[in-house]
Residue frames as a rotation matrix with the C-alpha (Angstrom) as fourth column:
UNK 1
-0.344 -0.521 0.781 -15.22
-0.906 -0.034 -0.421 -19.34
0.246 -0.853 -0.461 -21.02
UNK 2
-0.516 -0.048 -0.855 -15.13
-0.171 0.984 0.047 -22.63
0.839 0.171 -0.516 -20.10
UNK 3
0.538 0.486 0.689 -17.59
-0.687 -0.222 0.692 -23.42
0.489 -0.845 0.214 -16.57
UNK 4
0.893 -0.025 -0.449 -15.65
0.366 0.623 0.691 -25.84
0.263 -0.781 0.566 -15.50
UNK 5
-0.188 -0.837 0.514 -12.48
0.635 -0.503 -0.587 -23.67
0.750 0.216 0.626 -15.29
UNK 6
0.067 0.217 -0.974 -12.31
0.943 -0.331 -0.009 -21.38
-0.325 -0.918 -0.227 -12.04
UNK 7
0.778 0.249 0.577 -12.23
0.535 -0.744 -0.400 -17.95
0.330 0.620 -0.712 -12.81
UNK 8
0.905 -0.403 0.137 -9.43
-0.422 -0.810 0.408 -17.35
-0.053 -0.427 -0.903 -10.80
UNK 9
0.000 -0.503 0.864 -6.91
0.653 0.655 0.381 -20.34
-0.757 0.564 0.329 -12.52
UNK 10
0.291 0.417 0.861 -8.31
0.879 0.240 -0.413 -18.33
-0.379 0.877 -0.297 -15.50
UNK 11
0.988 -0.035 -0.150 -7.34
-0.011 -0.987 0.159 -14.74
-0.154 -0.155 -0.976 -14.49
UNK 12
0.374 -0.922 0.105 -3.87
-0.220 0.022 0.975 -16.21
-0.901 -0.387 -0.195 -13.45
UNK 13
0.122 -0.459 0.880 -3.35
0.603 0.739 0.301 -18.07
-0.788 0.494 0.367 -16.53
UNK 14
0.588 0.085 0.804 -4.07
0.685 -0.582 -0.439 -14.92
0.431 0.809 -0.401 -18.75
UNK 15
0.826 -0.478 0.298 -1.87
-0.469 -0.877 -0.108 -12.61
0.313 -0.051 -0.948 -16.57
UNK 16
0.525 -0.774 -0.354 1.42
0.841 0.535 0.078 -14.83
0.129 -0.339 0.932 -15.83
UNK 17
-0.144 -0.854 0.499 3.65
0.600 -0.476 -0.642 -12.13
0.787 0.208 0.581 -16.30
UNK 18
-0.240 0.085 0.967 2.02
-0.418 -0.908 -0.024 -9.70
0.876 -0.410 0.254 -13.89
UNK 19
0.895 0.397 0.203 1.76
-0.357 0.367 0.859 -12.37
0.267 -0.841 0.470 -11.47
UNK 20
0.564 -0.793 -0.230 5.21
0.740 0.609 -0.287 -13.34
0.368 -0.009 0.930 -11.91
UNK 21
-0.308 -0.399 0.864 6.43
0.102 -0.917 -0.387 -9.61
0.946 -0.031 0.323 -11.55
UNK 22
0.439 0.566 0.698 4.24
-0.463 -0.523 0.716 -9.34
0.770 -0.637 0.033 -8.49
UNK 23
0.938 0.047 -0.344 5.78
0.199 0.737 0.645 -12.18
0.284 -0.674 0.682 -6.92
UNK 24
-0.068 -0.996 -0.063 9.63
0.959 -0.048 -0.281 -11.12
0.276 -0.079 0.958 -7.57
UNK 25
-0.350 -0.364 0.863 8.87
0.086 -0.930 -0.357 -7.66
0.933 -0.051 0.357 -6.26
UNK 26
0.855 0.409 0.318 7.64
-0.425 0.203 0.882 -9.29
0.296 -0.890 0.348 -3.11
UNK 27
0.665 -0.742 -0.086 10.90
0.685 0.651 -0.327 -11.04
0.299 0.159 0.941 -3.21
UNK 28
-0.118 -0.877 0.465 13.29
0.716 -0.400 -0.572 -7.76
0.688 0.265 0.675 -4.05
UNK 29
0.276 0.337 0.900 11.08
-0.493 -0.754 0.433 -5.60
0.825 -0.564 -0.042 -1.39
UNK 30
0.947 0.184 0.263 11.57
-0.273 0.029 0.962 -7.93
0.169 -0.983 0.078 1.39
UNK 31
0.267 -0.961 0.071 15.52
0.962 0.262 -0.072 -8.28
0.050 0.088 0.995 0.43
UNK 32
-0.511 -0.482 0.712 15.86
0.071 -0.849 -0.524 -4.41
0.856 -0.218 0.468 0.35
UNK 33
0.695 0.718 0.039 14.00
-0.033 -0.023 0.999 -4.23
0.718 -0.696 0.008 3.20
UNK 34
0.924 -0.169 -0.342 16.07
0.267 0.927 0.262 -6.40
0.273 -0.333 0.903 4.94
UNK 35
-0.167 -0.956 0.241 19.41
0.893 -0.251 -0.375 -4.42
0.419 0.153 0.895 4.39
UNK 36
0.473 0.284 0.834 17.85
-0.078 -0.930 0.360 -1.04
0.878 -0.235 -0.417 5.87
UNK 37
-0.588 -0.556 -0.587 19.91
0.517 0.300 -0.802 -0.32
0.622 -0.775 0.111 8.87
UNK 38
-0.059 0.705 -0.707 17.71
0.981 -0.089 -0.171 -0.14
-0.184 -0.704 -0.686 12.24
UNK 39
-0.562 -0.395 -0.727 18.63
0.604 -0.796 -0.034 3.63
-0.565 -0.458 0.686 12.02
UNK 40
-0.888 0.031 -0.458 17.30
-0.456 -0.180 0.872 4.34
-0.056 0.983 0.174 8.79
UNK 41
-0.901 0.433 0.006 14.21
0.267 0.545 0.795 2.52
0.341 0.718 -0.607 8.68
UNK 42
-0.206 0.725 -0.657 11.94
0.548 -0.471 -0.691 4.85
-0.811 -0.503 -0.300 10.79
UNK 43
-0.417 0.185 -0.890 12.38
-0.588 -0.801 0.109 7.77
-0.693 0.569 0.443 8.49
UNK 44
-0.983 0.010 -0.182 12.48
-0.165 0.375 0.912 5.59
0.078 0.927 -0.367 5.26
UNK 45
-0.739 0.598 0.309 9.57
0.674 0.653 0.346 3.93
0.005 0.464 -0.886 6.54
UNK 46
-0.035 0.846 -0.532 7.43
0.646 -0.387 -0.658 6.80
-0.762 -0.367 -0.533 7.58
UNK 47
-0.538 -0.094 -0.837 8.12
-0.677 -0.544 0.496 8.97
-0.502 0.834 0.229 4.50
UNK 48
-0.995 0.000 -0.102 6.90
-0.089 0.497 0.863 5.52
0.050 0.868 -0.494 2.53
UNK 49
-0.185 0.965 -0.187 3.71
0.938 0.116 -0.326 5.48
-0.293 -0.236 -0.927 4.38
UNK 50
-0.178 0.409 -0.895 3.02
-0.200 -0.906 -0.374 9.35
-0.964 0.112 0.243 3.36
UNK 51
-0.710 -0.157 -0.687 3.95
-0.684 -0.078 0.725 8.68
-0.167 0.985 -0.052 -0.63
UNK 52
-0.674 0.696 0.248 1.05
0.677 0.716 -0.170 5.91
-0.296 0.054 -0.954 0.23
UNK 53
-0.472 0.536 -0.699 -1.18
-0.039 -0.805 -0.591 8.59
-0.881 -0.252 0.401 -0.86
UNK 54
-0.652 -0.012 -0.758 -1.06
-0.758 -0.017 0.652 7.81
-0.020 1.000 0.002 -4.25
UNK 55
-0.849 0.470 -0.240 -3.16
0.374 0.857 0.355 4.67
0.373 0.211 -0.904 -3.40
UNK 56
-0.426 0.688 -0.588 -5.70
0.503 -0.360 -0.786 6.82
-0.752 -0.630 -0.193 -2.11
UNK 57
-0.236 0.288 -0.928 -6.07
-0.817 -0.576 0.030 8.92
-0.526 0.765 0.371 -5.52
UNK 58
-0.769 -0.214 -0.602 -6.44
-0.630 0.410 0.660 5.73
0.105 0.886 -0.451 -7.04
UNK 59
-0.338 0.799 -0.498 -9.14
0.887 0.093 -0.452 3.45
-0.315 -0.595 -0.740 -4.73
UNK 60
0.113 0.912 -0.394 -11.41
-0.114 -0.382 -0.917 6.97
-0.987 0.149 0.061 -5.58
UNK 61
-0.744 -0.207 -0.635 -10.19
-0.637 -0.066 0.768 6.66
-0.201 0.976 -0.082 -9.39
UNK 62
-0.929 0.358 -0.096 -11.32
0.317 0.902 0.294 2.83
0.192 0.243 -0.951 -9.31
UNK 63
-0.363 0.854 -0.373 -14.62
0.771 0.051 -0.635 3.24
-0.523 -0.518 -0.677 -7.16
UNK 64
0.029 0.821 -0.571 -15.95
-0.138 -0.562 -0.815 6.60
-0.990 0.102 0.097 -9.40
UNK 65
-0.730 -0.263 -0.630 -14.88
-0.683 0.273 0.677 4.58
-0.006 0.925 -0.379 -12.90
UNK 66
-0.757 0.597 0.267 -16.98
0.491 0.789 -0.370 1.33
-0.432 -0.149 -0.890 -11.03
UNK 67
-0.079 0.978 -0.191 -20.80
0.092 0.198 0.976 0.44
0.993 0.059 -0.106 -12.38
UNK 68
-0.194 0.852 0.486 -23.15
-0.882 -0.368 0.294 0.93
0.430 -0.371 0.823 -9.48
UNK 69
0.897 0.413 -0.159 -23.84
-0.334 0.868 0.368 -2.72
0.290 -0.277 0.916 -9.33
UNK 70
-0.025 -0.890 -0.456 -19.91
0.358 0.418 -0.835 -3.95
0.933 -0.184 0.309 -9.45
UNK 71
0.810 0.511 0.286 -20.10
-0.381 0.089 0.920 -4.15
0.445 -0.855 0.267 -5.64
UNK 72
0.622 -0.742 0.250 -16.74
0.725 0.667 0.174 -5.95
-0.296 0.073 0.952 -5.68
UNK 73
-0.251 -0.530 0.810 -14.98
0.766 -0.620 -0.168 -2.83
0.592 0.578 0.562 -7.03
UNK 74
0.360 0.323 0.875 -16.76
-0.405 -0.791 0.459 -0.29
0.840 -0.520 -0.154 -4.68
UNK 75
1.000 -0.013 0.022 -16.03
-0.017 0.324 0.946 -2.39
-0.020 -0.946 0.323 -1.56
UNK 76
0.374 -0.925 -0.061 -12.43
0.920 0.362 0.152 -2.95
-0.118 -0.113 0.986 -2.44
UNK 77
0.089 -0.313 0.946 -11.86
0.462 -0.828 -0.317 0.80
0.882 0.465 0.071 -3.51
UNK 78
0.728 0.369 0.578 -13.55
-0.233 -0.660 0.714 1.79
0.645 -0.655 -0.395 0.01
UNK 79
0.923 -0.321 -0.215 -11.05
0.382 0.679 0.627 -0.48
-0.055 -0.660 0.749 1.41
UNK 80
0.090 -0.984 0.151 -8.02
0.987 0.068 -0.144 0.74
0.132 0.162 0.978 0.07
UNK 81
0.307 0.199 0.931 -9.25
0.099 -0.979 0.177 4.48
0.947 0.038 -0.320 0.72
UNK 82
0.904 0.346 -0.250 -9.30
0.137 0.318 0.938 3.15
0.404 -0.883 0.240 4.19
UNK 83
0.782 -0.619 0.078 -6.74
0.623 0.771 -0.132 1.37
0.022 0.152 0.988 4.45
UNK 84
-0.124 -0.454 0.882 -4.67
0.661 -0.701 -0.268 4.50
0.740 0.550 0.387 2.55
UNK 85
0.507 0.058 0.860 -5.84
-0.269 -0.937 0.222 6.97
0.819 -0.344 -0.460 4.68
UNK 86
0.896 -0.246 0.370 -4.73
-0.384 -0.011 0.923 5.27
-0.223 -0.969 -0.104 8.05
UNK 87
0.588 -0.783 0.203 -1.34
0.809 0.577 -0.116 4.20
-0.026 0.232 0.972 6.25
UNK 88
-0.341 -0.467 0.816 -0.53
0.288 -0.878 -0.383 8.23
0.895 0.104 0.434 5.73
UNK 89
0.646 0.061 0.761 -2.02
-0.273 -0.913 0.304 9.32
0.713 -0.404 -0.573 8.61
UNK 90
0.916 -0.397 -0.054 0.18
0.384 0.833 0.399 6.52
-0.113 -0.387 0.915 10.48
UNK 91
0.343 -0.839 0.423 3.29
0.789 0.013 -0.615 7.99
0.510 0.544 0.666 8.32
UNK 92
0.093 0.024 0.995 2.73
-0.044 -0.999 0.028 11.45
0.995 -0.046 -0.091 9.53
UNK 93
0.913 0.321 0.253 2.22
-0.278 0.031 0.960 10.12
0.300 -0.947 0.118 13.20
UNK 94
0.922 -0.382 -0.055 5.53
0.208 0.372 0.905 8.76
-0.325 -0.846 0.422 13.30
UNK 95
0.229 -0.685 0.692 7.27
0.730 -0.349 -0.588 11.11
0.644 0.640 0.419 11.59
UNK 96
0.636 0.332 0.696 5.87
-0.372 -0.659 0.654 13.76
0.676 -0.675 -0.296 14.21
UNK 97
0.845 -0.446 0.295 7.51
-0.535 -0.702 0.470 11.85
-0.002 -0.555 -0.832 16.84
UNK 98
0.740 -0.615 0.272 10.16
0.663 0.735 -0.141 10.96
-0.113 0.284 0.952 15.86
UNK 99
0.091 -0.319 0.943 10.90
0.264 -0.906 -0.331 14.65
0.960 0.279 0.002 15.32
UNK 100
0.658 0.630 0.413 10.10
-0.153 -0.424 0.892 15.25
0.738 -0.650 -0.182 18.59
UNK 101
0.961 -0.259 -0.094 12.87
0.273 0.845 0.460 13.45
-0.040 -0.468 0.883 19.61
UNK 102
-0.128 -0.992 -0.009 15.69
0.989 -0.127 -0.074 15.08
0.072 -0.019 0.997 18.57
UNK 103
0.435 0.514 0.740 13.73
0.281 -0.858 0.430 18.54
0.855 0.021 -0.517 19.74
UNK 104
-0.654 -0.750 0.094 15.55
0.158 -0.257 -0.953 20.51
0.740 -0.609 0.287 22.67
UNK 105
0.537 0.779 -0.324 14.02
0.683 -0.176 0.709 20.32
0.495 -0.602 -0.626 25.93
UNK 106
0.454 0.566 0.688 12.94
0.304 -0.825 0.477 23.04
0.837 -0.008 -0.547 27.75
UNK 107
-0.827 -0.525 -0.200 14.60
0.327 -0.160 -0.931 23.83
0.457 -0.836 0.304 31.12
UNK 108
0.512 0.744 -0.428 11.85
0.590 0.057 0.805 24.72
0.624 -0.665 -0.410 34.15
């Protein structure tokens, strides 16, 4: 490894493709996005925030694969556990009401 060579120039240059992929699916997400009618994009979105779960199984994958020392891996893992957890429990919160909404009220 060269030192005078950043390590993050160096990452990029060895993964083009998966940086290139990352970028056009930032692209093709905020075009479908974009086409969701207003109606449609509660559910859609609150279902997508539950199926976020899967980044939760993965943030504990990363973080009980990490070394001890790799600090940088344990902090980002806790993050994304975070992160994950208040993204589903978010999903669930406005799925709830949202349901709630189309619930018959009660008469008095």
């Amino acid at each position: 490894m060269n030192p005078l060579v950043n390590p993050v120039v160096e990452w990029i240059a060895n993964n083009r493709e998966m940086f290139y992929i990352v970028i056009l699916m930032i692209f093709v997400g905020i075009e479908i996005i974009g086409r969701v009618p207003s109606v449609l994009h509660t559910p859609l979105m609150s279902g997508a925030n539950a199926i976020h779960g899967v980044v939760i199984i993965g943030a504990i994958i990363v973080m009980g694969s990490a070394k001890s020392d790799d600090y940088f891996a344990l902090t980002l893992g806790f993050l994304a556990v975070v992160l994950g957890t208040l993204n589903v429990v978010g999903g669930f919160v406005v799925t709830d009401r949202m349901l709630e909404m189309f619930k018959s009220k009660k008469k008095k």
